[in-house]
DOVOMAR-623346 format. One record per residue: x negated, y, z of N, C-alpha, C in turn. Coordinates in nm, 4 decimals. Layout:
BEGIN
NODE       n.c1       n.c2       n.c3      ca.c1      ca.c2      ca.c3       c.c1       c.c2       c.c3
NODE          X          Y          Z          X          Y          Z          X          Y          Z
...
//
This chain:
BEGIN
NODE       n.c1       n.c2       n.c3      ca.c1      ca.c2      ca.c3       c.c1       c.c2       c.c3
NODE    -0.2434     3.0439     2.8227    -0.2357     3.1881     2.8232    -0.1523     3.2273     2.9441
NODE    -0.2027     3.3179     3.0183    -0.1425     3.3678     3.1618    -0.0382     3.5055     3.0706
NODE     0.0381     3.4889     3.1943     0.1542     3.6000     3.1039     0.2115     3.6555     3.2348
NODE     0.1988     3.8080     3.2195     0.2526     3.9060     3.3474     0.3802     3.9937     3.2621
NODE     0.4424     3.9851     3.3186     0.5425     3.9594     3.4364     0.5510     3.8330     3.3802
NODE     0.6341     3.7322     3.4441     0.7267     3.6147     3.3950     0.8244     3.5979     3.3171
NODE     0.7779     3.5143     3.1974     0.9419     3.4856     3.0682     1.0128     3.3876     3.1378
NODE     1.1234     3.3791     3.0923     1.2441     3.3068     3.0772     1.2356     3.1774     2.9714
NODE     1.1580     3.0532     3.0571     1.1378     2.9195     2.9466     1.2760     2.8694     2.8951
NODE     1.3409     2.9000     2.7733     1.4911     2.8687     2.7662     1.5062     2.6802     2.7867
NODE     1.3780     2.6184     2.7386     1.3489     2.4691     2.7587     1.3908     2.4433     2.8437
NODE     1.3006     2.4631     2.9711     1.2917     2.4193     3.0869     1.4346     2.5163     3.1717
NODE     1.4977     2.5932     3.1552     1.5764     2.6951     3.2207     1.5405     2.7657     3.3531
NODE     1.3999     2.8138     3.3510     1.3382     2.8318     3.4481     1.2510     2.9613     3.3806
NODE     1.1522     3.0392     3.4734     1.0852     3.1251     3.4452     0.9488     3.0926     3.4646
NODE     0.8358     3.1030     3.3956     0.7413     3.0721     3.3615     0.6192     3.1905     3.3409
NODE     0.4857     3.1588     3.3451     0.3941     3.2428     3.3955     0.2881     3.2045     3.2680
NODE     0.3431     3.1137     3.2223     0.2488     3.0439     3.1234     0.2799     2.9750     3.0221
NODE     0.1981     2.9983     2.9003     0.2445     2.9288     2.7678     0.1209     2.8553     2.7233
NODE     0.1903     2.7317     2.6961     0.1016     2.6548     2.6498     0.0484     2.6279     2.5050
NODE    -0.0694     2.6346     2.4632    -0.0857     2.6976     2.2875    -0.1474     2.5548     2.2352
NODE    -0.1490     2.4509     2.3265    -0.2228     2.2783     2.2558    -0.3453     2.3389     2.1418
NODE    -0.4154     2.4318     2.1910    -0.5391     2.4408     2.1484    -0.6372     2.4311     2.2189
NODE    -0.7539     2.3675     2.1820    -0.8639     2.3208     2.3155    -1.0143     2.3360     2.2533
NODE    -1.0586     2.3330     2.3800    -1.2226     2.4118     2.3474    -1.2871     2.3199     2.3620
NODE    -1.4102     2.2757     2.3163    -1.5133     2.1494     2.3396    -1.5638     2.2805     2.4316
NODE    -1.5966     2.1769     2.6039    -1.6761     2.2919     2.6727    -1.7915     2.3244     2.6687
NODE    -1.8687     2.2305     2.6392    -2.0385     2.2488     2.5625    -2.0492     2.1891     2.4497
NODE    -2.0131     2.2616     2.3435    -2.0402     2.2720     2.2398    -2.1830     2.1918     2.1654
NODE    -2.1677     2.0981     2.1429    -2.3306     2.0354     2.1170    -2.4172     2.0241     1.9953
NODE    -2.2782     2.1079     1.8321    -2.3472     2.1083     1.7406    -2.2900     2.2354     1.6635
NODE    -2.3077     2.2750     1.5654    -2.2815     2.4266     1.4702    -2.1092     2.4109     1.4422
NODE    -2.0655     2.2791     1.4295    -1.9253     2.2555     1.3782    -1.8113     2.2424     1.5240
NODE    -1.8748     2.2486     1.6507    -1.8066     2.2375     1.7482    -1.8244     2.3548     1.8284
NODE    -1.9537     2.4420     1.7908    -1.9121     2.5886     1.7944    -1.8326     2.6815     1.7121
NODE    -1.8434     2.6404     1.5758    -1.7598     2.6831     1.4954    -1.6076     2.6836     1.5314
NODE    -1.5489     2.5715     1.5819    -1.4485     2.5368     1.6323    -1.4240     2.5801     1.7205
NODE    -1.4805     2.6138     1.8291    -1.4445     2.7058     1.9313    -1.4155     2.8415     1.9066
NODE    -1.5258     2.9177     1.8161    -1.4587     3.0138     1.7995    -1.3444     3.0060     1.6995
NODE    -1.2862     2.9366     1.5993    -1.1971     2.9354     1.5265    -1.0704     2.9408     1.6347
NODE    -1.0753     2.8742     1.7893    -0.9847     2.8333     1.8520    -0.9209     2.9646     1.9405
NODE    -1.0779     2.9982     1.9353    -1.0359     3.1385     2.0161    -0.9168     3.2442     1.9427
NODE    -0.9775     3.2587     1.8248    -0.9495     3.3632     1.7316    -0.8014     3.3199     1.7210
NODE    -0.7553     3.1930     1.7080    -0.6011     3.1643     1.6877    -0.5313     3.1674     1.8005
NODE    -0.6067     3.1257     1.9262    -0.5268     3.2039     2.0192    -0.4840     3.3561     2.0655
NODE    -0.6073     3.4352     2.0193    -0.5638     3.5811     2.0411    -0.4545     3.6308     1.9175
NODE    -0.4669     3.5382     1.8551    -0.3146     3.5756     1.6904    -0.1894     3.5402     1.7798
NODE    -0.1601     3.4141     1.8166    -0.0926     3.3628     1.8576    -0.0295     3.4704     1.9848
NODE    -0.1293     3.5339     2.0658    -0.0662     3.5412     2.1590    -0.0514     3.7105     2.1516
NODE    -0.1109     3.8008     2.0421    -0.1061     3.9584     1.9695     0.0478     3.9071     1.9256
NODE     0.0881     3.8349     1.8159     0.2481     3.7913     1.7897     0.3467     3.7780     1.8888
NODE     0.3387     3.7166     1.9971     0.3812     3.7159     2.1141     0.4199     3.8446     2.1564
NODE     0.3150     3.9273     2.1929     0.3673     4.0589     2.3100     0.4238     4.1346     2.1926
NODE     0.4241     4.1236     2.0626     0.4440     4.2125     1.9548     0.6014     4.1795     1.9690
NODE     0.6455     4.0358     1.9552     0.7928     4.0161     1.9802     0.8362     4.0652     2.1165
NODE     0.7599     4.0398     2.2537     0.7951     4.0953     2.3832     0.7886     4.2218     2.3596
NODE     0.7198     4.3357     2.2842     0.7496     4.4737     2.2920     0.9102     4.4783     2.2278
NODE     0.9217     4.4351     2.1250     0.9823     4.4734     2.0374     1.1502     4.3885     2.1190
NODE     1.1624     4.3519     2.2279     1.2193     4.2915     2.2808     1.3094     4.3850     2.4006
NODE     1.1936     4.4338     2.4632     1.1364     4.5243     2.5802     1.1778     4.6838     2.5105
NODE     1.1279     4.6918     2.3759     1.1807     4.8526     2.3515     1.3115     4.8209     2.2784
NODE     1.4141     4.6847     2.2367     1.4796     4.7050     2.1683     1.4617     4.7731     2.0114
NODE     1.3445     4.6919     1.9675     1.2886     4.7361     1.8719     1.2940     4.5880     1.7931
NODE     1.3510     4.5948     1.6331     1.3036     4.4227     1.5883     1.1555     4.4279     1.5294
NODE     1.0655     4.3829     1.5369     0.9753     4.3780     1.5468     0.9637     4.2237     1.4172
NODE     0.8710     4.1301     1.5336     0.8605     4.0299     1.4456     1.0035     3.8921     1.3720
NODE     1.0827     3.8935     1.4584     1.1831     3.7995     1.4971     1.2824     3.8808     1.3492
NODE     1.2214     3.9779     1.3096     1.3745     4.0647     1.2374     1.3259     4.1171     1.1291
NODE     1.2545     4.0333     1.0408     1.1344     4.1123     0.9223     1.2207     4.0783     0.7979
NODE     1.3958     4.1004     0.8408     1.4476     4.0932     0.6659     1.5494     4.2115     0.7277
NODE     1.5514     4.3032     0.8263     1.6554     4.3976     0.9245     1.6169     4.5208     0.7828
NODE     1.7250     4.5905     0.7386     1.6890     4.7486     0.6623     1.5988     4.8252     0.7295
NODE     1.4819     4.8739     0.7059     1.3820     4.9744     0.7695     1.4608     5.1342     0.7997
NODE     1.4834     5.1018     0.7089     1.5687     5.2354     0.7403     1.7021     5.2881     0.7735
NODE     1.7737     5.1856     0.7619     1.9183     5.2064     0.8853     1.8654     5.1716     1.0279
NODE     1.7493     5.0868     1.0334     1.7155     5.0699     1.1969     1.6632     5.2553     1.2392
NODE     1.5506     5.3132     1.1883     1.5215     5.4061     1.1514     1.6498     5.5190     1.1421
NODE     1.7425     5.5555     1.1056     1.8609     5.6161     1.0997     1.8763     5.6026     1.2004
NODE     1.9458     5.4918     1.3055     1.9498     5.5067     1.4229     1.8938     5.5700     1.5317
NODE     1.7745     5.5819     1.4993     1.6611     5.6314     1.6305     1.7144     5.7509     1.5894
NODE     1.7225     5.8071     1.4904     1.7243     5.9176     1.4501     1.8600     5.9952     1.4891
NODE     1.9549     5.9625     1.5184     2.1002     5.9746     1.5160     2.0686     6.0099     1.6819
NODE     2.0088     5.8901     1.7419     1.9631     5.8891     1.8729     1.8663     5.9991     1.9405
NODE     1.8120     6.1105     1.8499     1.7094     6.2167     1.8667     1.7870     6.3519     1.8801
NODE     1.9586     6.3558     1.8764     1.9908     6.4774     1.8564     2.0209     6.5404     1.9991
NODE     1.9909     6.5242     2.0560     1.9754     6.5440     2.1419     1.8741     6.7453     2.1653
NODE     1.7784     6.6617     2.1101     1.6763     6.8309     2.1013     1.6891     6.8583     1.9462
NODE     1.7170     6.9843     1.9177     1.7112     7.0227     1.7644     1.6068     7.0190     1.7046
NODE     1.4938     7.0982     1.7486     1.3805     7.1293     1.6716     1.3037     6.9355     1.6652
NODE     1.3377     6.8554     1.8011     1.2851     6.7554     1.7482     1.3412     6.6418     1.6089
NODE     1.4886     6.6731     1.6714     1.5822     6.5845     1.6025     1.5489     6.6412     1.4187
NODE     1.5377     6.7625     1.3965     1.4768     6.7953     1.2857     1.3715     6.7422     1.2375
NODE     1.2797     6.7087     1.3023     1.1755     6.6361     1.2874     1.1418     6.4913     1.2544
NODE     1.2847     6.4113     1.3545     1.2851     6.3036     1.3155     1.3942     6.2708     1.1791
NODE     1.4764     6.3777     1.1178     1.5083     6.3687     1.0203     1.4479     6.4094     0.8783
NODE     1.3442     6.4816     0.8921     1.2747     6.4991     0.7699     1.1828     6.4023     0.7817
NODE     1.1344     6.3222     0.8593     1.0806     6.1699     0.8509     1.1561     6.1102     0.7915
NODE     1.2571     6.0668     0.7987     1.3901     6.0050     0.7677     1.3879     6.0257     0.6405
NODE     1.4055     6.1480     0.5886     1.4502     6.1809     0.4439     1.3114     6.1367     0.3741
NODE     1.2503     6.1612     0.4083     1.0841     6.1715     0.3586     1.0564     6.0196     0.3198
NODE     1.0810     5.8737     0.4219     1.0699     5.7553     0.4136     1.2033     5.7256     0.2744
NODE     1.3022     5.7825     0.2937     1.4404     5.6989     0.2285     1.3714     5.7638     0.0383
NODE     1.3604     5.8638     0.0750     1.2703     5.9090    -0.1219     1.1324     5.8088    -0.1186
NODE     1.0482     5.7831    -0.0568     0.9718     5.7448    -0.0708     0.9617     5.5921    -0.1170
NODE     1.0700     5.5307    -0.0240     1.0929     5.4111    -0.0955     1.2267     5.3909    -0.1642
NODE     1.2850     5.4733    -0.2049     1.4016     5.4933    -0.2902     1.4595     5.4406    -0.2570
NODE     1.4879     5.4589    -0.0876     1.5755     5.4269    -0.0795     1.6331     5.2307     0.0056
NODE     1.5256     5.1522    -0.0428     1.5388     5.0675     0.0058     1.3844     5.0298     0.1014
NODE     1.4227     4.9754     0.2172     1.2593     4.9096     0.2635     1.3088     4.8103     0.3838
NODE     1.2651     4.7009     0.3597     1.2598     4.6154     0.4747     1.1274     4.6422     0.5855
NODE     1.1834     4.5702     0.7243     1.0912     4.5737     0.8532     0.9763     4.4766     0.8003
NODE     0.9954     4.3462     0.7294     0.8692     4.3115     0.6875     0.7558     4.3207     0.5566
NODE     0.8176     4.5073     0.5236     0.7248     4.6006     0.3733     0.7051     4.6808     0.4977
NODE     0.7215     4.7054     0.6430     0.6109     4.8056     0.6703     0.4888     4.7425     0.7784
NODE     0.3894     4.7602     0.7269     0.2380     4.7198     0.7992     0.1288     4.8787     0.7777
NODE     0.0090     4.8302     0.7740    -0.0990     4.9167     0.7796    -0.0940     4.9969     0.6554
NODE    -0.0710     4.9702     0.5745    -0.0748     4.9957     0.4491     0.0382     5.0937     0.3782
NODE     0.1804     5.0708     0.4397     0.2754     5.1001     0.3990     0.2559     5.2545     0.3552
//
């Protein structure tokens, strides 16, 4: 997997352009179970590497993301919010979110109870 800009390999103590995922493709495929396999290979690399930029966003915005899925949802959340007063009419906005999430889950919610669904 090619990777723009360059990480920081803490291994090697060097910066790096590329991660290596030890998953491999039969290049001509010669029967139903070695195409099958290819695409199975594909599909785990695009997981593998969607998890990835999901931790690099969440890295990048100072956001915990994947690395932090036991963090309070809503004291992280409080913060942003504390961080919005800035403009009233918005900062209002991001506090009746606020209030709206903390009743909704009474109060308690972890970073890894919110997904698609939540």
């Amino acid at each position: 997997m090619d990777i723009y800009p360059p990480i920081y390999d803490e291994k090697k103590k060097k910066e790096t352009r590329r991660k290596f995922l030890d998953l491999y493709l039969f290049e001509k495929p010669n029967n139903k179970i070695e195409r099958e396999h290819n695409k199975f290979t594909v599909v785990k690399a695009k997981e593998i590497e969607s998890e990835w930029q999901m931790d690099l966003l969440g890295q990048t915005l100072n956001m915990p993301f994947i690395s932090s899925k036991d963090l309070d949802f809503l004291a992280y959340f409080k913060s942003i919010v504390k961080k919005r007063y800035t403009s009233k009419g918005n900062y209002d906005n991001w506090l009746s979110t606020y209030n709206y999430l903390e009743d909704y889950t009474k109060g308690q919610c972890l970073m890894s109870q919110v997904d698609e669904t939540f």
